[in-house]
N, CA, C and O of each residue as an XYZ file, in Angstrom:
468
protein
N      49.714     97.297    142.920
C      50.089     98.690    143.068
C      51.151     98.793    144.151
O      51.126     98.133    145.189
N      52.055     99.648    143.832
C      53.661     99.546    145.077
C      52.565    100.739    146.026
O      51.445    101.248    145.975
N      53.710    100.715    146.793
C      53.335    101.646    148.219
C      53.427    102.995    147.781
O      54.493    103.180    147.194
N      52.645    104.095    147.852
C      52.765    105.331    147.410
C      52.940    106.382    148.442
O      51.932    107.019    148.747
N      54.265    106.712    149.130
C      54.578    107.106    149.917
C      53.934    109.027    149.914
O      53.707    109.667    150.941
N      53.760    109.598    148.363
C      53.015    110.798    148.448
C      51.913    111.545    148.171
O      51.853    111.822    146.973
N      51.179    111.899    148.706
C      49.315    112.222    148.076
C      49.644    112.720    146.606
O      48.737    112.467    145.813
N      50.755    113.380    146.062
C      50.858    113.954    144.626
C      51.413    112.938    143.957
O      52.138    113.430    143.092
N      51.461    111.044    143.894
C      51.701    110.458    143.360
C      50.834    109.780    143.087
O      50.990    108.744    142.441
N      49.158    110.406    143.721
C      48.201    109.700    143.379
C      47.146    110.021    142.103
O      46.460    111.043    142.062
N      47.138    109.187    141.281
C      46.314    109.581    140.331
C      44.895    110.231    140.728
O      44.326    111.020    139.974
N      44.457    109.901    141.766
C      43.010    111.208    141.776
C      43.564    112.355    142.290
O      42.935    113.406    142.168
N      44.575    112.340    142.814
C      45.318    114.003    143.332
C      45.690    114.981    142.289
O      45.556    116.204    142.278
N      46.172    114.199    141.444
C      46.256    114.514    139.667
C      45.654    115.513    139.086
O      45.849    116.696    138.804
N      44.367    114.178    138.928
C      43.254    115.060    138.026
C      42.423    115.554    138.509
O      41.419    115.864    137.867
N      42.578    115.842    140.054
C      42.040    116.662    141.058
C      42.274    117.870    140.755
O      41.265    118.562    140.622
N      44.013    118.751    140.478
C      44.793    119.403    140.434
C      44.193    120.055    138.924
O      43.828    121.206    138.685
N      44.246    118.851    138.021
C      43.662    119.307    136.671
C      42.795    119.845    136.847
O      42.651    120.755    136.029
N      41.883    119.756    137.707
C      40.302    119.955    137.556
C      40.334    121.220    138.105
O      39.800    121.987    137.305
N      40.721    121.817    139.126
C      41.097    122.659    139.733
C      41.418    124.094    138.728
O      40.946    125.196    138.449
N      42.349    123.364    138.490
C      43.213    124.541    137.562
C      41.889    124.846    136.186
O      41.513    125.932    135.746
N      41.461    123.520    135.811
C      40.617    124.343    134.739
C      39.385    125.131    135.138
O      38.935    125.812    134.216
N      38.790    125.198    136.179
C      38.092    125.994    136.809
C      38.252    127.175    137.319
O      37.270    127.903    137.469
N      40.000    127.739    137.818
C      40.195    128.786    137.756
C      40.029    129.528    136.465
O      39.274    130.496    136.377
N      40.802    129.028    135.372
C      40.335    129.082    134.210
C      39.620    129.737    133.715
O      39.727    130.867    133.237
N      38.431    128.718    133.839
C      37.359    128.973    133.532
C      36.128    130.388    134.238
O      35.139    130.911    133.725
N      36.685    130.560    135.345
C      35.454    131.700    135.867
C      37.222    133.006    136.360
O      37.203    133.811    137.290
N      38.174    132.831    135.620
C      39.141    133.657    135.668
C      38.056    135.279    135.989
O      38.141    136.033    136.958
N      37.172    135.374    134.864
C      37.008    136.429    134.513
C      35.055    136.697    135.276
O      34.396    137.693    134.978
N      34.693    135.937    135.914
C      33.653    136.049    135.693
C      33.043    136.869    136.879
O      33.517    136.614    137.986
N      31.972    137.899    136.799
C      31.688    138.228    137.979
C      30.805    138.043    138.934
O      30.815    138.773    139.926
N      29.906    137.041    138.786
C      29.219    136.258    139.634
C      30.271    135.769    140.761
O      31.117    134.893    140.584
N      30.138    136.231    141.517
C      31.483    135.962    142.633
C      30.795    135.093    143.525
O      31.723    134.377    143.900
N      29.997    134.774    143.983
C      29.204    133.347    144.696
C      28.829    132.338    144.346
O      28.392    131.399    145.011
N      29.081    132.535    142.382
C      29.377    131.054    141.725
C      30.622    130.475    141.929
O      31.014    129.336    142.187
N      31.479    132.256    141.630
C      33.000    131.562    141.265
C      33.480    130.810    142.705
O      33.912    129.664    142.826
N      33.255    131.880    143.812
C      33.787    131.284    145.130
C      33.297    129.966    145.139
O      34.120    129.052    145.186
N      32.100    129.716    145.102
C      31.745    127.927    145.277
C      32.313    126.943    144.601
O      32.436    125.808    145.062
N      32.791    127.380    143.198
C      32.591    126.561    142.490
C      34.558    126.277    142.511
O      35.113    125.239    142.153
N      34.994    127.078    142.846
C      36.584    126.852    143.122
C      36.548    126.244    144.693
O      37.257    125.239    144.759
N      36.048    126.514    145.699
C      36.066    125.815    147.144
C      35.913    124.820    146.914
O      36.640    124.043    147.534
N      34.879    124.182    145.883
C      34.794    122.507    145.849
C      35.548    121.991    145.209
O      35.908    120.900    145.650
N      36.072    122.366    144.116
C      37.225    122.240    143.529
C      38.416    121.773    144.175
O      39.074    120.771    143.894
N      38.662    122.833    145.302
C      39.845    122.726    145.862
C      39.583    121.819    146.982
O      40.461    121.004    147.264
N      38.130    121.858    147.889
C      37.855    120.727    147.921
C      38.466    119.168    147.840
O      39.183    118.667    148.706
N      38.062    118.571    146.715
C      38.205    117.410    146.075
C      39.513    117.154    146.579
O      39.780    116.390    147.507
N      40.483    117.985    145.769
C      42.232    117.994    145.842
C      42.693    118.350    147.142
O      43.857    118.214    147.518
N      41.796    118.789    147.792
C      42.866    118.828    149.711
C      42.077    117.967    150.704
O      42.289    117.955    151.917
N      41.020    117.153    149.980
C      40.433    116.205    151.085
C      41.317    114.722    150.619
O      41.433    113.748    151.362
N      41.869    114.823    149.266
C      42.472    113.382    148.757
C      43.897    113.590    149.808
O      44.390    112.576    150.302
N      44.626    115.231    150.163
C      45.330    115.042    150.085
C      45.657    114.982    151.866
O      46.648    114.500    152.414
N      44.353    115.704    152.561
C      44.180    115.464    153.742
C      44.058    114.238    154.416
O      44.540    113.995    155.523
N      43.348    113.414    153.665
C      43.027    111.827    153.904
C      43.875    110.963    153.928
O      43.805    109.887    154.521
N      45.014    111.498    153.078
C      46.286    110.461    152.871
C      47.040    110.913    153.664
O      47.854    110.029    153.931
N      47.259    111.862    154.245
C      47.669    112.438    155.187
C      47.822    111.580    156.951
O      48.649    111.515    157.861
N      46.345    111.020    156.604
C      45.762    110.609    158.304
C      46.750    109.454    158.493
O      47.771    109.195    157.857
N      46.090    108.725    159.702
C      46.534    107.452    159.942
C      46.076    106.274    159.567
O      46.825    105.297    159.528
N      44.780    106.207    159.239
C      44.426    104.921    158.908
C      43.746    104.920    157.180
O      43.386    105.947    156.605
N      43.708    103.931    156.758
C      42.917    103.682    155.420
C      41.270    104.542    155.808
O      40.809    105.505    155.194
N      40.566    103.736    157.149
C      39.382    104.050    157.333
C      39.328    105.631    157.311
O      38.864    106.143    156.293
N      39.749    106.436    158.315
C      40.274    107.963    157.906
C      40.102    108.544    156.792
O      39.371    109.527    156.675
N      40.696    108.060    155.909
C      41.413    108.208    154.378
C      40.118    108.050    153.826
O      39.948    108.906    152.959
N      39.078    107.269    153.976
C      38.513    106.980    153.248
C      37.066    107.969    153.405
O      36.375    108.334    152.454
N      36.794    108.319    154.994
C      36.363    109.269    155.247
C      36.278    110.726    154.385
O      35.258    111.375    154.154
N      37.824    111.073    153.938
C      37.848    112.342    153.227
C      38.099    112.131    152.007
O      38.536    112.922    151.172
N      37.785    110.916    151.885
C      37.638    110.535    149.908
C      36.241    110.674    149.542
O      35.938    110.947    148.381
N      35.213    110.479    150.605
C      34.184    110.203    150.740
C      33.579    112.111    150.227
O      33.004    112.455    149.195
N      33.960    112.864    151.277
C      34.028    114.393    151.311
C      34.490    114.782    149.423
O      33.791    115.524    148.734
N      35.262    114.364    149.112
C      35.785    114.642    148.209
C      35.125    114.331    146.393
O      35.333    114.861    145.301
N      34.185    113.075    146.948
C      33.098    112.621    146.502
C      31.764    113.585    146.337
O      31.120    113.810    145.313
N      31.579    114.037    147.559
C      30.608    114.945    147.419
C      30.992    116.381    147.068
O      30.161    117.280    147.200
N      32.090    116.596    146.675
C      32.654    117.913    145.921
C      32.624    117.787    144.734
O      32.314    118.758    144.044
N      32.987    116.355    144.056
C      32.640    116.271    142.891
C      31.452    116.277    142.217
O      31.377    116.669    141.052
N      30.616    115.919    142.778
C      29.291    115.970    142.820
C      28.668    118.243    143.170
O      27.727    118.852    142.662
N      29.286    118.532    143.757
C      28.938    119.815    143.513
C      29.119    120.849    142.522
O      28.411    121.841    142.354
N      30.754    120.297    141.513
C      31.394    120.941    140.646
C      30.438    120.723    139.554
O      30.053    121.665    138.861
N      29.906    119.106    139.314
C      29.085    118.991    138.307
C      28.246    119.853    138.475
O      28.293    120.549    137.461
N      27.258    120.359    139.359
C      26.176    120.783    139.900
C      26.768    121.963    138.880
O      26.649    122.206    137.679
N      27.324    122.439    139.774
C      28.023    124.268    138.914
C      27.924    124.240    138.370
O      27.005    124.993    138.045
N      28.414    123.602    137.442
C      28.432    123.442    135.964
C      27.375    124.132    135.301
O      27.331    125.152    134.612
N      26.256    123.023    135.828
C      24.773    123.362    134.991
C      24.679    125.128    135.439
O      24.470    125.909    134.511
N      24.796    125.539    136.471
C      24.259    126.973    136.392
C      25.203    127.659    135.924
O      24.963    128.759    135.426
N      26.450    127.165    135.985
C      27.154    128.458    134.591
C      27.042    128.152    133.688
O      27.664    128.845    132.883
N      26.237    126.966    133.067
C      26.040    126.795    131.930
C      24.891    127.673    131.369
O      24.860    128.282    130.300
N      23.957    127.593    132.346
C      22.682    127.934    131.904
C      22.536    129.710    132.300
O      21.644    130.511    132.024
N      23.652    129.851    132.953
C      24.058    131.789    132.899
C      25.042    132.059    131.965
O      25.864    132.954    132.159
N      25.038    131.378    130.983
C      25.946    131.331    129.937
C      27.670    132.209    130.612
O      28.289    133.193    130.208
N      27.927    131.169    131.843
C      29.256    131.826    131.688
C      30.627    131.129    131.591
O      31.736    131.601    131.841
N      30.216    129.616    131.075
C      31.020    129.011    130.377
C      29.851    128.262    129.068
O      28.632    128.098    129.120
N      30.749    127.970    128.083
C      30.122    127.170    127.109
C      29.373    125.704    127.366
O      29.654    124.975    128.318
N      28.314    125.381    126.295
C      27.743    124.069    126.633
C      28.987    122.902    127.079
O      29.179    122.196    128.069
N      29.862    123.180    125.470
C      30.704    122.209    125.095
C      31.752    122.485    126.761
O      31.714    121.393    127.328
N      32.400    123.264    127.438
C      32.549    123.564    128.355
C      32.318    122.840    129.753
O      33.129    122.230    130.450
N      31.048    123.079    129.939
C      30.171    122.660    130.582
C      30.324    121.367    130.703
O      30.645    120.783    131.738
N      30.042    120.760    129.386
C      29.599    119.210    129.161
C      31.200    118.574    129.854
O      31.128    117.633    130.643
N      32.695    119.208    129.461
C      33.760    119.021    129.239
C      34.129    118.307    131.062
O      34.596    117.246    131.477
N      33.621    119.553    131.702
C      34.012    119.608    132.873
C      33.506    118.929    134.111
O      33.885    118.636    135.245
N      31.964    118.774    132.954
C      30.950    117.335    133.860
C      31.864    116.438    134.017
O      32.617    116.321    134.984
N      31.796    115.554    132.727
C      32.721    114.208    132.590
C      33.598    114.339    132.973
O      33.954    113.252    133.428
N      34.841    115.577    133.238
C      35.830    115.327    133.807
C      35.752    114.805    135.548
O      36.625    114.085    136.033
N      34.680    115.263    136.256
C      34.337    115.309    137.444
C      33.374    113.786    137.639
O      33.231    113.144    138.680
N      32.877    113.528    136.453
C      32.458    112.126    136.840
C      33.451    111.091    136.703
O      33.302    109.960    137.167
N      34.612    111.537    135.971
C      35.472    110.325    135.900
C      36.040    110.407    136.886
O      36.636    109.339    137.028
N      36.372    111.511    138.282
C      37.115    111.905    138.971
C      36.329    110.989    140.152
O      36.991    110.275    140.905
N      35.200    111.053    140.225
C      34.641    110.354    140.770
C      34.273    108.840    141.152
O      34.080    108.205    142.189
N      34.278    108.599    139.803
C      34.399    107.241    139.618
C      35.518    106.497    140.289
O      35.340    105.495    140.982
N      36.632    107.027    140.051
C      38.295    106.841    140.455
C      38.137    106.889    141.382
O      38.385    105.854    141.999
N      37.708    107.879    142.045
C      37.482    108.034    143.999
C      36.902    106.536    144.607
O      37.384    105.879    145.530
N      36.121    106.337    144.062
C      35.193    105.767    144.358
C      35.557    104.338    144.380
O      35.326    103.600    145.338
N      36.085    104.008    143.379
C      37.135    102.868    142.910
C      38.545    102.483    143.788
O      39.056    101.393    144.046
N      38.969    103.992    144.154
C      40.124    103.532    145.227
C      39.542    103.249    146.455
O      40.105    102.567    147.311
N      38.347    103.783    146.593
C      37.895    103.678    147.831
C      37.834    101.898    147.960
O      38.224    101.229    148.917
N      37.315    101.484    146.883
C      37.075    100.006    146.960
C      38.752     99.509    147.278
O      38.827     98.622    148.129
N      39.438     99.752    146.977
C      40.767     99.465    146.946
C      41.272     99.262    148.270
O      41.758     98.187    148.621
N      41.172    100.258    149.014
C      41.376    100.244    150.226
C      40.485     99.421    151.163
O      41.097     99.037    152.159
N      39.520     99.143    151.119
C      38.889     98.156    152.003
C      39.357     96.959    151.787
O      38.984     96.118    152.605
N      40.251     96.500    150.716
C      40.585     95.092    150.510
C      41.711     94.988    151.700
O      42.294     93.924    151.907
């Protein structure tokens, strides 16, 4: 992998951004406003701790707020299930936005290994 001089050239910043955006999306309309607020903070979350981390000085740093960013993904899934189950997005929805957040994760998780080498 070459040197990636910008946090928006990183593939989890990406589909961080993706993820993001489909969650506005998704509770655009909704009025549970202490789902929507949570469930967009972690969101945004994910995408400003990748981009805070790359930001720092060291890998170890970095890896610190990948770590944070980890446990946002882990909260979005969470959401999920209760707007699923307040029917205010669809199963298929739901299911869509899990996997997107576990693959997001995975990746995190994976660069994280990356960087300790």
């Amino acid at each position: 992998m070459g040197t990636i001089k910008n946090f928006e050239d990183l593939e989890i910043w990406q589909l961080a951004r993706e993820l993001v955006n489909l969650i506005y999306n998704d509770f655009r309309n909704c009025k549970d406003y202490n789902l929507k607020d949570q469930v967009i903070s972690a969101g945004l979350s994910i995408k400003n701790n990748i981009a805070e981390g790359f930001s720092r000085d060291s890998d170890k740093e970095f890896k610190q707020f990948l770590n944070i960013s980890k446990g946002s993904c882990g909260e979005v899934k969470s959401m999920y299930y209760t707007a699923e189950d307040q029917n205010y997005v669809s199963p298929e929805t739901a299911k869509g936005r899990r996997n997107r957040a576990s693959v997001l994760l995975t990746k995190i998780t994976n660069f994280m290994f990356y960087l300790k080498k």
